[in-house]
C-alpha positions as CSV (number, residue, x, y, z in Angstrom):
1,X,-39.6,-85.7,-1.9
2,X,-40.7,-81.8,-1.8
3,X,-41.8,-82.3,1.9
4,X,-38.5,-83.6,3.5
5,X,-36.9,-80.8,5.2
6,X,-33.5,-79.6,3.8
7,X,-30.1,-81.4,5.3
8,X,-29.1,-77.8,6.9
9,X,-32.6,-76.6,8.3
10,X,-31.2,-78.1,11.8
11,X,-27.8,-76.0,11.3
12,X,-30.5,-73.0,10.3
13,X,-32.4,-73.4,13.4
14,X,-29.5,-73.3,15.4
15,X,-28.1,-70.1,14.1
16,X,-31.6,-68.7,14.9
17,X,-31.3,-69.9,18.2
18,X,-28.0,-68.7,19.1
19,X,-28.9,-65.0,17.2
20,X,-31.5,-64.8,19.8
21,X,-29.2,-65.7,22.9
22,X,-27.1,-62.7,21.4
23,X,-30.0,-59.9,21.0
24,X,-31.8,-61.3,24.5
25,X,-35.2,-61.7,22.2
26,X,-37.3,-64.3,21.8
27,X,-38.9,-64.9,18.6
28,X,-42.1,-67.1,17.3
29,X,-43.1,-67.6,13.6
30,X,-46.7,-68.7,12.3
31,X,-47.2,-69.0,8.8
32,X,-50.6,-67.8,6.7
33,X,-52.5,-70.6,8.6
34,X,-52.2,-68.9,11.8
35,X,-50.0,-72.0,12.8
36,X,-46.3,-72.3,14.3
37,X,-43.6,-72.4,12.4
38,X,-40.8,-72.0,14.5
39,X,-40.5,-70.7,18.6
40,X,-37.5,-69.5,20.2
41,X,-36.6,-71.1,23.1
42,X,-36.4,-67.9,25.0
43,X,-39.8,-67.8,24.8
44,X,-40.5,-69.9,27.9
45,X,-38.4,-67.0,30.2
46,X,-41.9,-64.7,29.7
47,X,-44.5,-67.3,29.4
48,X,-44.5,-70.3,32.3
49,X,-46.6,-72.7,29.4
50,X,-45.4,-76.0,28.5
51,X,-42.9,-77.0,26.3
52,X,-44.7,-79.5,23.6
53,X,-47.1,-76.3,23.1
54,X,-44.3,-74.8,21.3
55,X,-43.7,-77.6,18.8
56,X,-43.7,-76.9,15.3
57,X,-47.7,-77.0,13.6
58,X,-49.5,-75.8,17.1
59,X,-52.1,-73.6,16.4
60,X,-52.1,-69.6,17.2
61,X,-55.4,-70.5,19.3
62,X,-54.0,-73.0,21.6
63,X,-50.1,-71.1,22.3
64,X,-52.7,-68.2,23.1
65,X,-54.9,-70.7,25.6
66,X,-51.8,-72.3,27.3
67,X,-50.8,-68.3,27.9
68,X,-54.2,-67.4,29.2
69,X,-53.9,-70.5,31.3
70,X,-51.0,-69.9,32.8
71,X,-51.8,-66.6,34.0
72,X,-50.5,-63.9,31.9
73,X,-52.8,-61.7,30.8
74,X,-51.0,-58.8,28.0
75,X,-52.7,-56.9,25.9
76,X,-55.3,-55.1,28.9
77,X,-55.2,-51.5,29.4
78,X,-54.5,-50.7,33.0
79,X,-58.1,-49.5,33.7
80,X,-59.0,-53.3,32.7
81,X,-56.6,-55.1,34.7
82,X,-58.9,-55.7,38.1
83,X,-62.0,-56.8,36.0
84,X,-62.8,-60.4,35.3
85,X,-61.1,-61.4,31.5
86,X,-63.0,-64.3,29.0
87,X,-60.8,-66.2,27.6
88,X,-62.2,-66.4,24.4
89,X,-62.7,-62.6,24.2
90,X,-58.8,-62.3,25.2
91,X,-57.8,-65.0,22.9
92,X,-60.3,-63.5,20.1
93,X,-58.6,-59.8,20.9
94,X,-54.6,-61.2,20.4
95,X,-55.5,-63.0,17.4
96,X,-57.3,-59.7,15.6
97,X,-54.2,-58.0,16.9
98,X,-52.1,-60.7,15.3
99,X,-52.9,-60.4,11.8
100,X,-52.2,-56.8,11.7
101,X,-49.9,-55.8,9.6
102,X,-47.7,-54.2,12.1
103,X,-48.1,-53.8,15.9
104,X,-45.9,-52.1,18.7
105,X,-46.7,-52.4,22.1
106,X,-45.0,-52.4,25.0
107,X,-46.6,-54.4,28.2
108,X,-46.3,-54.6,31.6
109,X,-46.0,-58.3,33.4
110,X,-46.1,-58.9,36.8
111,X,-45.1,-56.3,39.4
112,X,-41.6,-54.9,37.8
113,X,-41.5,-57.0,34.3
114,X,-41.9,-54.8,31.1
115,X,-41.8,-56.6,27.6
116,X,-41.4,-55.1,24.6
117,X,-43.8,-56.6,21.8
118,X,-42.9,-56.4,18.0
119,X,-45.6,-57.8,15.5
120,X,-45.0,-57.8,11.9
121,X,-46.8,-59.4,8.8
122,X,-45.2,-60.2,6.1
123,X,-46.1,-60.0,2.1
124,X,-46.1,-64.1,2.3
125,X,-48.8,-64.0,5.2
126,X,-46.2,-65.3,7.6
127,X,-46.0,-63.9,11.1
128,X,-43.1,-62.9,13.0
129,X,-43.9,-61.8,16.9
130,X,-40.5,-61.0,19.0
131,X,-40.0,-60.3,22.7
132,X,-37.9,-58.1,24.4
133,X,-37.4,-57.5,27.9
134,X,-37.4,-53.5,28.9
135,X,-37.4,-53.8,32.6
136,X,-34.1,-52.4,33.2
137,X,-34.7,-49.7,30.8
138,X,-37.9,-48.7,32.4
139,X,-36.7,-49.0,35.6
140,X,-34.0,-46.2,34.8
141,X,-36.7,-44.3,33.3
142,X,-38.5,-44.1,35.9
143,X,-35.5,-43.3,38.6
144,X,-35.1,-40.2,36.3
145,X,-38.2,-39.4,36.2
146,X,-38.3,-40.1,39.9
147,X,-34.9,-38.0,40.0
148,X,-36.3,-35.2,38.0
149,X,-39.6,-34.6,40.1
150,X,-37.1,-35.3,43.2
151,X,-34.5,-32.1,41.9
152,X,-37.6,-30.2,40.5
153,X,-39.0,-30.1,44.1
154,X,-35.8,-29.6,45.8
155,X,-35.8,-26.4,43.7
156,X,-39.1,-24.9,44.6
157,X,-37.9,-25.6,47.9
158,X,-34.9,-23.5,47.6
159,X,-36.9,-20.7,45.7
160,X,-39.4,-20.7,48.3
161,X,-37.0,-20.8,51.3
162,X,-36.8,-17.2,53.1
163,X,-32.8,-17.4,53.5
164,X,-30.7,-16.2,51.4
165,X,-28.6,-19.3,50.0
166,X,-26.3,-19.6,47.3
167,X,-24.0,-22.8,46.0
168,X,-20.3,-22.7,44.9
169,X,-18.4,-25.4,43.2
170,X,-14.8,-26.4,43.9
171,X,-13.4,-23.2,41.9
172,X,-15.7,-21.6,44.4
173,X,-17.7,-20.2,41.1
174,X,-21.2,-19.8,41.7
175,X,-23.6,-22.5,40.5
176,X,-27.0,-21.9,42.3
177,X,-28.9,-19.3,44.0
178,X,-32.6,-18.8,45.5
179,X,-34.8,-15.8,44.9
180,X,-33.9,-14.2,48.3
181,X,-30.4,-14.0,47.8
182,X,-31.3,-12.0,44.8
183,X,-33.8,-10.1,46.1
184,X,-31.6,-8.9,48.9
185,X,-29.0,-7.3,46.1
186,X,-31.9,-6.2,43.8
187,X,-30.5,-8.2,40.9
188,X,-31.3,-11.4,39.2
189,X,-29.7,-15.1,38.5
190,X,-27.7,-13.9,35.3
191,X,-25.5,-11.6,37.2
192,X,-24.1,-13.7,39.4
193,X,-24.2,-17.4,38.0
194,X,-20.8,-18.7,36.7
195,X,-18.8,-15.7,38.1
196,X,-16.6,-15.7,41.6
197,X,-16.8,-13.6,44.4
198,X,-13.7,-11.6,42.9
199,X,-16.2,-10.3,39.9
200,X,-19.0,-9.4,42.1
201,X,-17.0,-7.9,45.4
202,X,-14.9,-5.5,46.5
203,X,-11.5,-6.9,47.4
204,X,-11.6,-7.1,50.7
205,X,-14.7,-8.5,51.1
206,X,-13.9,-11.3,48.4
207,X,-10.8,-11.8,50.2
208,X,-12.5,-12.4,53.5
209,X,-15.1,-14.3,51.6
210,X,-12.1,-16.7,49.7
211,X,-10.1,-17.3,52.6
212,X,-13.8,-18.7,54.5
213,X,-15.0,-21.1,52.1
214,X,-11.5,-22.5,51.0
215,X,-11.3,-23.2,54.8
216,X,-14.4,-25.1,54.7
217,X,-13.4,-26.7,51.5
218,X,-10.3,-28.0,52.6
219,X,-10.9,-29.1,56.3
220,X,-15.0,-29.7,55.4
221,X,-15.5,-28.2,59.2
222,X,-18.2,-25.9,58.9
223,X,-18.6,-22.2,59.3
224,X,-20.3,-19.5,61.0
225,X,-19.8,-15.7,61.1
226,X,-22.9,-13.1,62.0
227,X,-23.0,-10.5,59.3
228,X,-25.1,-6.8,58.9
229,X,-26.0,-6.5,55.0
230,X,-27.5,-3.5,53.4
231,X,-30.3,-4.6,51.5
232,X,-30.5,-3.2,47.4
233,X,-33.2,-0.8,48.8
234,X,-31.0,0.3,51.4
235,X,-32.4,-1.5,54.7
236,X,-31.0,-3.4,57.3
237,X,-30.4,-7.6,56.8
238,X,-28.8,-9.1,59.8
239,X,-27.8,-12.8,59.1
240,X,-26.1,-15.7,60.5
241,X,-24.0,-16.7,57.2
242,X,-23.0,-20.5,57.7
243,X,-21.3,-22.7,54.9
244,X,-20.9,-26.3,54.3
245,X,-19.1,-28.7,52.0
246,X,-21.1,-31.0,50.6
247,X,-20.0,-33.9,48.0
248,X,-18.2,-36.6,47.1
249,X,-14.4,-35.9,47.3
250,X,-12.8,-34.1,44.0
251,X,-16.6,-33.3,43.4
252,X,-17.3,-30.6,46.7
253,X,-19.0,-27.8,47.1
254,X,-19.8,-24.8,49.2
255,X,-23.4,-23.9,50.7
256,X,-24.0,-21.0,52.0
257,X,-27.4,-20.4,53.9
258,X,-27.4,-16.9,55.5
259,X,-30.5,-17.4,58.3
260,X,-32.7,-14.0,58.3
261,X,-32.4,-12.6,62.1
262,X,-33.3,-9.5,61.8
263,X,-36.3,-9.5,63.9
264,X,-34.4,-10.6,66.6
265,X,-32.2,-7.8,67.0
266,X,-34.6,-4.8,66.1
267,X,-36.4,-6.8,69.3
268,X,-39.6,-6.8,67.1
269,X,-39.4,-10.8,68.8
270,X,-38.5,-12.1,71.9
271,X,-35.3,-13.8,72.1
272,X,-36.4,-17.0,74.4
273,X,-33.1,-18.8,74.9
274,X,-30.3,-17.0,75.7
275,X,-27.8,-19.7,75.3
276,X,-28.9,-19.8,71.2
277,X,-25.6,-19.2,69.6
278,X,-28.6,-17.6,66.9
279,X,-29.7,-14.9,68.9
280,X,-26.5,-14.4,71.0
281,X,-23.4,-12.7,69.0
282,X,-20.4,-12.1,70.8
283,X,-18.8,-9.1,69.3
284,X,-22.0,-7.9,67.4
285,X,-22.5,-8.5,63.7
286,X,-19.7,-8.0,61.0
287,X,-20.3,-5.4,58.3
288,X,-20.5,-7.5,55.2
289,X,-20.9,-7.0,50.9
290,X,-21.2,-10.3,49.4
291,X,-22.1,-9.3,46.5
292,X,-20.9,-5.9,44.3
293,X,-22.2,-2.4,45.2
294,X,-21.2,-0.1,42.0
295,X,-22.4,3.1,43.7
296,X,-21.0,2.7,47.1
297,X,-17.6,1.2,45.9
298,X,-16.9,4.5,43.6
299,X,-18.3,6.3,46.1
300,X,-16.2,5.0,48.3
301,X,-12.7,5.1,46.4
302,X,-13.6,9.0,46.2
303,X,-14.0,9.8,49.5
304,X,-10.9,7.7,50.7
305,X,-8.8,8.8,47.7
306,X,-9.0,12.2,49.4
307,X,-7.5,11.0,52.5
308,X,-3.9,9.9,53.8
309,X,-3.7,6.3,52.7
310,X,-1.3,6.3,55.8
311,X,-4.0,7.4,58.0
312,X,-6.4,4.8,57.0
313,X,-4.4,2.0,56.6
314,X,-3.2,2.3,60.8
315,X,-6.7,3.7,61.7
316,X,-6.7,0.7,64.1
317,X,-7.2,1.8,67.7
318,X,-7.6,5.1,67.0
319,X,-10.4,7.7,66.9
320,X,-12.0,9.8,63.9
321,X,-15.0,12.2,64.1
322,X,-16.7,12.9,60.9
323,X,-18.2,16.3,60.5
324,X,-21.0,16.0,57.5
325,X,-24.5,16.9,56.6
326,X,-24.4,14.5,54.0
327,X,-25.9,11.3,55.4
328,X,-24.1,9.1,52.5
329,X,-20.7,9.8,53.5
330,X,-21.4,9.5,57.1
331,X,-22.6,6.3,56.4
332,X,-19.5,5.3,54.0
333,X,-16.6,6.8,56.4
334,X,-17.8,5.4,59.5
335,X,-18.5,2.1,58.6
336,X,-14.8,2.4,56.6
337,X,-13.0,3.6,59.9
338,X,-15.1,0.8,62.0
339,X,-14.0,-1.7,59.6
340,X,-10.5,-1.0,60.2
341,X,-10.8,-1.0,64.3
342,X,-11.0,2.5,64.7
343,X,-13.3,4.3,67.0
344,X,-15.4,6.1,64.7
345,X,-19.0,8.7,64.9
346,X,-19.9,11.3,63.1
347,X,-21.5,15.1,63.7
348,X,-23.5,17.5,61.7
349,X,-22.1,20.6,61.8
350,X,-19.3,23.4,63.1
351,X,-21.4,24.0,66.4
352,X,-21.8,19.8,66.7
353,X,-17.9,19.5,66.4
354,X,-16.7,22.0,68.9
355,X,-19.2,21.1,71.0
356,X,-18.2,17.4,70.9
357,X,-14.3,18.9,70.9
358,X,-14.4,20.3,74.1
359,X,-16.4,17.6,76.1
360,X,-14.0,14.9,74.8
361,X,-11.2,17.5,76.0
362,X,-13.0,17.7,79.4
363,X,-13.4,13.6,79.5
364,X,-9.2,13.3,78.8
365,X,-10.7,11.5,75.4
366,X,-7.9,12.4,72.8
367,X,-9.0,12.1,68.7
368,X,-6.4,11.4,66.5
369,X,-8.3,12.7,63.1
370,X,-11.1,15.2,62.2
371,X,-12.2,14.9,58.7
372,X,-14.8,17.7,57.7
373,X,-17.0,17.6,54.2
374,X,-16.2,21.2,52.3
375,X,-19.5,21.3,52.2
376,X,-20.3,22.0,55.5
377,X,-20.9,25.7,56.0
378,X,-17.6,27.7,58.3
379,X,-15.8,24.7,58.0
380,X,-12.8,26.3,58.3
381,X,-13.4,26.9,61.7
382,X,-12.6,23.3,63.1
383,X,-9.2,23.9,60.8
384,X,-7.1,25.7,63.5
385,X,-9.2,24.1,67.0
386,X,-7.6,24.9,70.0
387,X,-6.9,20.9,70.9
388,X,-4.1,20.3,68.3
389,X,-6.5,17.8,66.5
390,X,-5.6,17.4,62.7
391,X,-8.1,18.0,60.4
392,X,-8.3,16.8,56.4
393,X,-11.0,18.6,54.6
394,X,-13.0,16.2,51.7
395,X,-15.0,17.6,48.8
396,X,-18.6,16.2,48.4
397,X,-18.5,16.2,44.9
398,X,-19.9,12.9,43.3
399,X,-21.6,12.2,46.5
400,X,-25.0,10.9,47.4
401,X,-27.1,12.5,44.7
402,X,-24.3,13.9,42.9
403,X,-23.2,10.8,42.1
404,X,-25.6,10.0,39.1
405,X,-25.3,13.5,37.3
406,X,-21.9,13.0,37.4
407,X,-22.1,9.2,35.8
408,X,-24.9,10.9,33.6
409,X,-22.4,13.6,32.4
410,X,-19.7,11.0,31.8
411,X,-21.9,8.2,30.0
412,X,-25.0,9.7,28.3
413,X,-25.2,10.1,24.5
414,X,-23.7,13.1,23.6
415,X,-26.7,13.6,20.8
416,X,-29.5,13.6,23.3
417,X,-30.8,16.4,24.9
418,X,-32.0,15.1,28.0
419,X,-31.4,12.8,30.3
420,X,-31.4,8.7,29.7
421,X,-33.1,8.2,33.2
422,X,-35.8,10.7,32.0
423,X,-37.6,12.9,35.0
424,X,-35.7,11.1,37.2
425,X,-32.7,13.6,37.0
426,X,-32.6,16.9,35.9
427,X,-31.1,17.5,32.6
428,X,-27.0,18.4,32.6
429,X,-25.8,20.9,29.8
430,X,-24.0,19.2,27.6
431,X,-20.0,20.3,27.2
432,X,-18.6,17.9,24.8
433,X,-17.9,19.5,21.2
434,X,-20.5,20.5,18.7
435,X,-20.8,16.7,16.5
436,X,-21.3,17.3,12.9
437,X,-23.1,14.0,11.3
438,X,-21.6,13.3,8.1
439,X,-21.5,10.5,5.4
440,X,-19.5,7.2,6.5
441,X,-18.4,7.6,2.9
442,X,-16.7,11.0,3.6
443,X,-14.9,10.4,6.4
444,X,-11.0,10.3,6.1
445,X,-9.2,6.6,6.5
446,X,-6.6,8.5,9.6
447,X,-10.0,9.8,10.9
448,X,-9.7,9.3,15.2
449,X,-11.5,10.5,17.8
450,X,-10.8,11.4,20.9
451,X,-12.6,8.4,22.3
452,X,-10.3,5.8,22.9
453,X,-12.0,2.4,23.6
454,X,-15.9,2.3,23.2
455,X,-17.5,-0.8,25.2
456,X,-20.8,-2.6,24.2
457,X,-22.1,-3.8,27.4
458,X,-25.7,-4.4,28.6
459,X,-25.3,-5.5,32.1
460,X,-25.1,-2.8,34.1
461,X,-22.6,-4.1,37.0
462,X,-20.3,-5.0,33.8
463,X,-20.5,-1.4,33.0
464,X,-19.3,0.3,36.4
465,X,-16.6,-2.8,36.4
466,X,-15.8,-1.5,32.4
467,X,-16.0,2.5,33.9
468,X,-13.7,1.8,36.9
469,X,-10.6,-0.1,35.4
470,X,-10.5,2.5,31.9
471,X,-11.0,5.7,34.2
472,X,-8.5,3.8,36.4
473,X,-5.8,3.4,33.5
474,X,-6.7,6.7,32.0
475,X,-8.3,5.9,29.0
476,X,-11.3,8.0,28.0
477,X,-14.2,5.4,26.9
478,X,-17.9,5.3,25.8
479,X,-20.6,2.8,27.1
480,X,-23.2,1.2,24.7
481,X,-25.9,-1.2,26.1
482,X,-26.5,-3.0,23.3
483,X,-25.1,-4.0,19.4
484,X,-27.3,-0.6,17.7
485,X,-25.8,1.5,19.9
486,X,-22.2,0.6,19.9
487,X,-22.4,1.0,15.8
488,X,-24.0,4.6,15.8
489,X,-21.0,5.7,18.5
490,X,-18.3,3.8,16.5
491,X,-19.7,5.7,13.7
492,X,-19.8,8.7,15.7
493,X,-16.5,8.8,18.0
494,X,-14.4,6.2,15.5
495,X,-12.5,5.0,19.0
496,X,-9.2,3.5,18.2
497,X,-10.3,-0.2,20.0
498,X,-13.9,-1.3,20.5
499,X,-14.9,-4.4,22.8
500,X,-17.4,-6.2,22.4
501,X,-19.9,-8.2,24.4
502,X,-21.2,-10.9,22.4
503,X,-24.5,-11.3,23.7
504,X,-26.6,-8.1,24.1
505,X,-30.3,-7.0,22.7
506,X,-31.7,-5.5,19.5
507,X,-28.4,-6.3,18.0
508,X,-25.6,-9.0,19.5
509,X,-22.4,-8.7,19.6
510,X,-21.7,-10.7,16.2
511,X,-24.1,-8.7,14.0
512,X,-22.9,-5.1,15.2
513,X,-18.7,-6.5,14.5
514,X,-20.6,-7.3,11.3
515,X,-22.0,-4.0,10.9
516,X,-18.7,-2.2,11.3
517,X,-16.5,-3.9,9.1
518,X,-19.0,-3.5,6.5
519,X,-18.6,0.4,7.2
520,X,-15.2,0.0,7.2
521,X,-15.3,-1.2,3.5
522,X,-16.4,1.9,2.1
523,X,-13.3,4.0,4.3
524,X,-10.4,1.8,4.0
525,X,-10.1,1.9,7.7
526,X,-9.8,-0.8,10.5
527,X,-10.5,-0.3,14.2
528,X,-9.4,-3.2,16.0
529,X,-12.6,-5.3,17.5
530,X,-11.8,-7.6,20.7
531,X,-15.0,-9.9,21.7
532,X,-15.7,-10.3,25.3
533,X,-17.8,-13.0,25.9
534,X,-18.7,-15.2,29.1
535,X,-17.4,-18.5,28.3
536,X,-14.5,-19.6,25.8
537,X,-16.1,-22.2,23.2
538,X,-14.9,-23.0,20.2
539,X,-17.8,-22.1,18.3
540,X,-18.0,-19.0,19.5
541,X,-14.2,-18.1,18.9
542,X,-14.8,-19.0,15.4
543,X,-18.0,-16.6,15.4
544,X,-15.8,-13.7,16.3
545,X,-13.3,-14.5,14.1
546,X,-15.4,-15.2,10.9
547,X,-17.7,-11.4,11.6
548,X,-14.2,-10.1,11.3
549,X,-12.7,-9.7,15.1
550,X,-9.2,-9.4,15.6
551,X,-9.0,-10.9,19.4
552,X,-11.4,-12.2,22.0
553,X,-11.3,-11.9,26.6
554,X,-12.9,-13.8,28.7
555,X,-15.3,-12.3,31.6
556,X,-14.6,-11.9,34.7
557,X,-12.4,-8.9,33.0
558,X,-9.6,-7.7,35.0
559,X,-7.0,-4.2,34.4
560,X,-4.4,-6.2,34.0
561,X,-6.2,-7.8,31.2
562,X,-8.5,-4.9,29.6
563,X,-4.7,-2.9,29.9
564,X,-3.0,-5.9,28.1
565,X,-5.2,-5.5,25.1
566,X,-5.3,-1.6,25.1
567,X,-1.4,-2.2,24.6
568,X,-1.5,-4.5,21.9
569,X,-4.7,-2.7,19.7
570,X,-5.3,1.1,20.9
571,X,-2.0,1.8,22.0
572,X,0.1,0.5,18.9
573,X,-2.5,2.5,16.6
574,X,-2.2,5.3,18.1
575,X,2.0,5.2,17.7
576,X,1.5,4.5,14.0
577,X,-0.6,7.2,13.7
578,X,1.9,9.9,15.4
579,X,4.4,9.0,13.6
């Protein structure tokens, strides 16, 4: 009576059926005599063997032999696979792998079939072996892997391509560029991934560049314009600059390959075809800065600042002599005045100008504007020439070479005696008042300095960006490249609004806000902290906020914006303390 089979088992071996036809497994069972208990039917999907083999009390031998005969040959390392196999040695070899406790395998069938073994012995010395096919899963493996050796090369490609080339996405943000487009503006990936064209140009120039590649966004025709770049090291890169959309629509974006042709027109190679839109540029190459020139752009706003804003802006069609010994300005006037369609050269001295003066006079060549450098010795000379040509004088100061003592004088630290560029420059007297270190503990809670905002900011373009909009609002300001510095001149200056870049080294952003409030603890004061950080995640929000930050920006920083938190932080505190 003990052997008949319960009532239900036929209801149990259904439910065990239909829970494989749910997982997509198929399962056999042989109990501590090595013989089968109970076989799924998926199992004859991955092993072409008879049916009756699979019936109840078959030995683990002869399922094996019916596999083997049928062709399947699992278990046998690739290395193995073109050898003749024994069958007893491959039945012997399943059967020791069979009566481990546990084995995991996974097993390659045929030319694209990948199954999944699971082997487990149980306490009772039954067996439970289930199948699973993988072949989707490792066919999607191997598609990414496939995809990631595929964008892996397609990068070294791009790194390794001469041209310049860059990638925008629909926001016309930057999202990739190659090694020569940094090399060719002496910076690196960092400063120029994730920003626009508005953070890194002048306006004009981004304007020009905006208005190109939402042309080729929108329409998706392509575009072509031949442009004369000054390289970081100040030498000559002529391009062809073309863009193209690329992507699925709601998904585009911008490429822009700028094709190296500066051989071609410093004739160093022969151009063979004439008819090459490549090598033959109507109207010469366009003046172009893709990417933001600190130096030249103050530079720049000083010289022109100096002139009639008038005279610039309707310099079209007209003619300008430059009189300078100063090659820099030279460089920056003409190319300003040739920007804005005016006919524009430049001479060297008093003698030049006359000289030039009276053979335009002789040629019936009128010029509409002399502008003369102060530095240029008799200058005043030219002022009253006998051709009725007006003349605006310019002062050379923060020029060329002068340009870095006077950032040097502006931005040093006031407690260093020589220059932070070292031998480079030579070292400027310092003018500031004499600074007394004292205690943090005995320093008075209404205690201000005449520093107004002090900015902790380690990339250097950030910096001039910083300089230019507070000297443009008129708010005296202190630089410090990293989290150390910006606490020794809070300590030092106690500025009425400090912000703060969040990542910088030696000490981040986080830690230095930390730092300061600390300070504050032992002074009763509060200098209002604003984080300026690259991207606006929550996490990092709640960072600020919990090292005890009272606001937060996010970069590309703007005046509008840098003059909209001065409003609500420096200038409020300074009301309170007037009054």
């Amino acid at each position: 009576m003990n052997d008949v089979a319960p009532s239900d088992a036929h209801i149990r071996s259904g439910m065990f059926e239909a829970a494989c036809d749910i997982l997509a497994a198929a399962v056999i069972v042989y109990d501590k005599n090595d013989r089968l208990v109970f076989a799924s039917r998926q199992v004859l999907r991955y092993f072409p063997i008879p049916a009756e083999t699979l019936v109840p009390g078959t030995r683990l031998r002869d399922v094996l032999g019916a596999i083997f005969d049928s062709g399947v040959r699992y278990g046998i390392s690739p290395d193995q696979r073109h050898k003749p196999v024994n069958r007893e040695e491959w039945i012997s070899a399943r059967i020791s792998a069979h009566w481990r406790e546990q084995y995991d395998a996974v097993e390659r069938l045929g030319r694209d079939r990948w199954i999944h073994f699971r082997k487990r012995r149980l306490p009772s010395g039954y067996n439970v072996t289930t199948f699973v096919d993988i072949s989707e899963q490792k066919k999607q493996e191997e598609q990414w892997r496939l995809d990631l050796e595929r964008i892996a090369l397609t990068e070294e490609i791009l790194e390794t391509l001469p041209s310049p080339m860059v990638v925008k996405d629909r926001n016309l943000a930057y999202i990739a560029v190659n090694r020569a487009f940094c090399a060719v503006y002496g910076t690196d990936p960092d400063n120029i991934l994730g920003r626009t064209v508005w953070a890194l140009a002048d306006a004009e120039s981004a304007d020009r560049i905006e208005a190109s590649d939402r042309a080729v966004l929108e329409t998706g025709e392509p575009y072509m314009l031949a442009e004369h770049i000054i390289r970081a090291d100040g030498s000559d890169l002529y391009v062809i600059t073309r863009k193209y959309r690329i992507g699925a629509p709601g998904y585009h974006a911008i490429v822009t390959v700028m094709e190296d042709v500066s051989a071609f027109v410093a004739g160093e190679r022969a151009m063979t075809d004439e008819g090459d839109a490549l090598l033959r540029v109507p109207g010469g190459f366009v003046p172009a800065q893709n990417c933001f020139d600190p130096v030249r752009d103050a530079e720049r706003r000083l010289l022109l600042d100096q002139l009639n804003r008038e005279d610039v802006a309707a310099a079209a069609g007209k003619r300008v002599l430059i009189v300078t010994g100063n090659p820099r300005i030279e460089e920056i006037l003409v190319d300003e005045f040739k920007a804005k369609d005016a006919d524009s050269c430049a001479v060297h001295s008093v003698r030049e100008c006359q000289a030039f003066l009276l053979h335009a006079a002789e040629q019936g060549i009128v010029l509409d504007l002399v502008i003369v450098d102060g530095d240029v010795p008799d200058h005043a000379a030219i002022r009253n020439n006998a051709y009725g040509v007006p003349v605006t004088v310019i002062s050379a100061e923060g020029i060329g070479s002068d340009f870095m003592r006077v950032l040097v004088e502006e931005h040093e630290l006031l407690s260093e005696d020589t220059s932070p560029l070292g031998d480079i420059l030579t070292p400027v007297p310092i003018s500031d008042d004499w600074y007394i270190a004292t205690d943090i503990t005995t320093m008075l809670p209404a205690a201000v300095g005449d520093v107004e905002v002090l900015v902790a900011e380690d990339n250097q373009i950030n910096q001039f960006v910083f300089s230019q909009i507070l000297e443009g609002l008129g708010i005296s300001h202190r630089i410090a490249e990293n989290g150390e510095e910006a606490v020794m001149l809070w300590r030092k200056h106690q500025p009425r609004l400090v912000l703060m870049d969040i990542a910088m080294p030696v000490m981040n952003g986080i830690d230095a806000a930390k730092e300061i409030r600390d300070a504050e603890k032992l002074t009763g004061t509060h200098t209002p902290i604003v984080a300026v950080t690259a991207q606006a995640l929550n996490v990092d929000m709640q960072n600020c906020m919990d090292a005890g930050m009272d606001d937060y920006i996010v970069k590309p920083v703007s005046p509008e914006m840098i003059e909209a938190v001065y409003r609500r932080y420096a200038a409020r505190k300074q009301e309170k303390s007037v009054a």
